[in-house]
C-alpha positions in Angstrom: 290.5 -35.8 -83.3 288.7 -39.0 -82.0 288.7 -37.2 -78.4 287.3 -33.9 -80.1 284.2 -36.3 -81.1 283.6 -37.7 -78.5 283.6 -34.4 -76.7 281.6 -33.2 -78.6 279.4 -36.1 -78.5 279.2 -35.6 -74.5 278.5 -32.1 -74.9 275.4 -32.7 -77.8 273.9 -35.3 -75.4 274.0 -32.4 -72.0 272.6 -30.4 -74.4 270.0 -32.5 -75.5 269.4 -33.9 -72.0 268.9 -30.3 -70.5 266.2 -29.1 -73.8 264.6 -32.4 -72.9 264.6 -31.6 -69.0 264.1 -28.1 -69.6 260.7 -29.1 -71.8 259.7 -31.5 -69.3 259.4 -28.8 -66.7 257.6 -26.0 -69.2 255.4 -29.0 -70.0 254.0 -29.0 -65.8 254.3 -25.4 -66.0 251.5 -25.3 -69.3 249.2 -27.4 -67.6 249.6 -25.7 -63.9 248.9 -22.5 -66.5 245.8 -24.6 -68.1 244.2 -25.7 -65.2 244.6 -22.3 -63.4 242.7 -21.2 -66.7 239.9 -23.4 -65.8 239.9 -22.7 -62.2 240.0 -18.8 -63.3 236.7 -19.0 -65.7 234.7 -22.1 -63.5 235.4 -18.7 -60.5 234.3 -16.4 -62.8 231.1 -18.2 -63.6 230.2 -19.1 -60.1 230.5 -15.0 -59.5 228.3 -14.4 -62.4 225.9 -16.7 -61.0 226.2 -15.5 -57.8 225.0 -12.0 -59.2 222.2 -13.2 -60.9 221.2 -14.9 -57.6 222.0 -11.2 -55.5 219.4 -9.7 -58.6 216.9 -11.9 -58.5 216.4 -12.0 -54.7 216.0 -8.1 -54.8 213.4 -8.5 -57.4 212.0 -11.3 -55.0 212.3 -8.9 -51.7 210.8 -6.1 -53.6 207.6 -8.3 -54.8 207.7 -9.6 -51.1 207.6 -6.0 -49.9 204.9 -4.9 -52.3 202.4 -7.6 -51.3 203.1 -7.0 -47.6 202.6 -3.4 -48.7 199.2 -4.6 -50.6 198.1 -7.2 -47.9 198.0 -4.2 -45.2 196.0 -1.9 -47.4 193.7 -4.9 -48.0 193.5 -5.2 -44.1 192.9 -1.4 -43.9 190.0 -1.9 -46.2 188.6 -4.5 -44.5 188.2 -3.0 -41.3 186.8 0.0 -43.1 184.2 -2.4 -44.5 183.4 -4.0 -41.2 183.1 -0.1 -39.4 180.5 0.7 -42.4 178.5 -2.7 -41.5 178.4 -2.2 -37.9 177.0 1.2 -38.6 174.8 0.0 -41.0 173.7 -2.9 -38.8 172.7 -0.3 -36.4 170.3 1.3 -38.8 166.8 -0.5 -38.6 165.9 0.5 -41.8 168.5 -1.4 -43.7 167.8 -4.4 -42.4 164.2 -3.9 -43.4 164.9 -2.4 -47.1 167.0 -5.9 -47.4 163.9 -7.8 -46.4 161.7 -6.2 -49.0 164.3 -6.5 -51.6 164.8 -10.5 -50.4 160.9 -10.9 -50.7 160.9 -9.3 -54.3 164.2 -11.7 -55.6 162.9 -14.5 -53.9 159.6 -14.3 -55.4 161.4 -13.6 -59.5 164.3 -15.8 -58.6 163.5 -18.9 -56.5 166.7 -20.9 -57.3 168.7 -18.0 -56.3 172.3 -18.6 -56.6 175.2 -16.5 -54.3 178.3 -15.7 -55.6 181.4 -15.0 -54.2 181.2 -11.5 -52.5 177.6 -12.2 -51.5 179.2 -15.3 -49.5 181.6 -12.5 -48.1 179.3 -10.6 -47.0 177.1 -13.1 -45.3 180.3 -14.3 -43.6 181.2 -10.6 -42.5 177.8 -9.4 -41.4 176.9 -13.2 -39.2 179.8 -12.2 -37.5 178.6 -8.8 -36.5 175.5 -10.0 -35.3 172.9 -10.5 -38.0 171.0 -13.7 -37.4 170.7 -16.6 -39.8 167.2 -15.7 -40.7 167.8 -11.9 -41.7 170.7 -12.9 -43.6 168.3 -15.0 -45.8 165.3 -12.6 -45.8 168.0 -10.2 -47.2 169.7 -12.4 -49.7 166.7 -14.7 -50.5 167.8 -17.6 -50.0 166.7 -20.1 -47.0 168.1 -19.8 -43.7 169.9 -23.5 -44.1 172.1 -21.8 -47.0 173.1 -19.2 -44.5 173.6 -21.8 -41.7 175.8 -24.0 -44.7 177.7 -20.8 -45.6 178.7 -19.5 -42.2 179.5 -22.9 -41.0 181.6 -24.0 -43.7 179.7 -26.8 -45.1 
């Protein structure tokens, strides 16, 4: 009977040696499992990210295309506006209508102040030829406010 005991003894401590060998290896396996969980979801947010990146550089391109799109329509206009002042450079009379308007401002407004699209202007028709002085004559102002707008200053 003593050697049934102690056989069973034996057999009690293989078995409790393999559930503790055999939870010693489902233990690795759970955190092999866990951290593939991790590396699963910190994958899946990097994709998510990834497509919010892909949507917002289409929104970005398509901005970019419309203000190349708006840039060369602004160009088109521009040179539209420079063909109208050539041809209305070469008409005498405007130049002399903008003299007699110039005389009558300058005479009710003698502290005349240009805004921004008169500065344009200035700019766009000293470049196509108008002199300093008929640009003042025209706008009212003196002839070293033209000379300060056209050269920067």
């Amino acid at each position: 009977m003593t050697n049934t005991i102690i056989t069973l003894t034996i057999v009690i401590l293989a078995l409790i040696y393999a559930i503790y060998r055999l939870l010693k290896t489902l233990k690795r396996q759970s955190i092999t499992l866990s951290l593939k969980k991790e590396t699963i979801v910190f994958l899946q947010e990097r994709v998510d990210r990834l497509k919010q990146d892909q949507f917002f550089s289409k929104i970005l391109q398509s901005n970019i295309d419309f203000l190349k799109s708006e840039n060369a329509e602004l160009k088109n206009k521009q040179s539209y506006l420079l063909i109208e002042i050539a041809e209305l450079k070469k008409n005498s009379s405007f130049a002399s209508i903008g003299a007699k308007v110039a005389r009558k401002k300058r005479t009710t407004y003698p502290n005349k102040k240009l805004n921004e699209s008169d500065v344009k202007y200035i700019k766009a028709w000293y470049k196509n030829g108008y002199t300093q002085q008929q640009l003042a004559e025209t706008f009212g102002v003196s002839r070293q406010m033209i000379s300060k707008i056209v050269n920067k200053k």
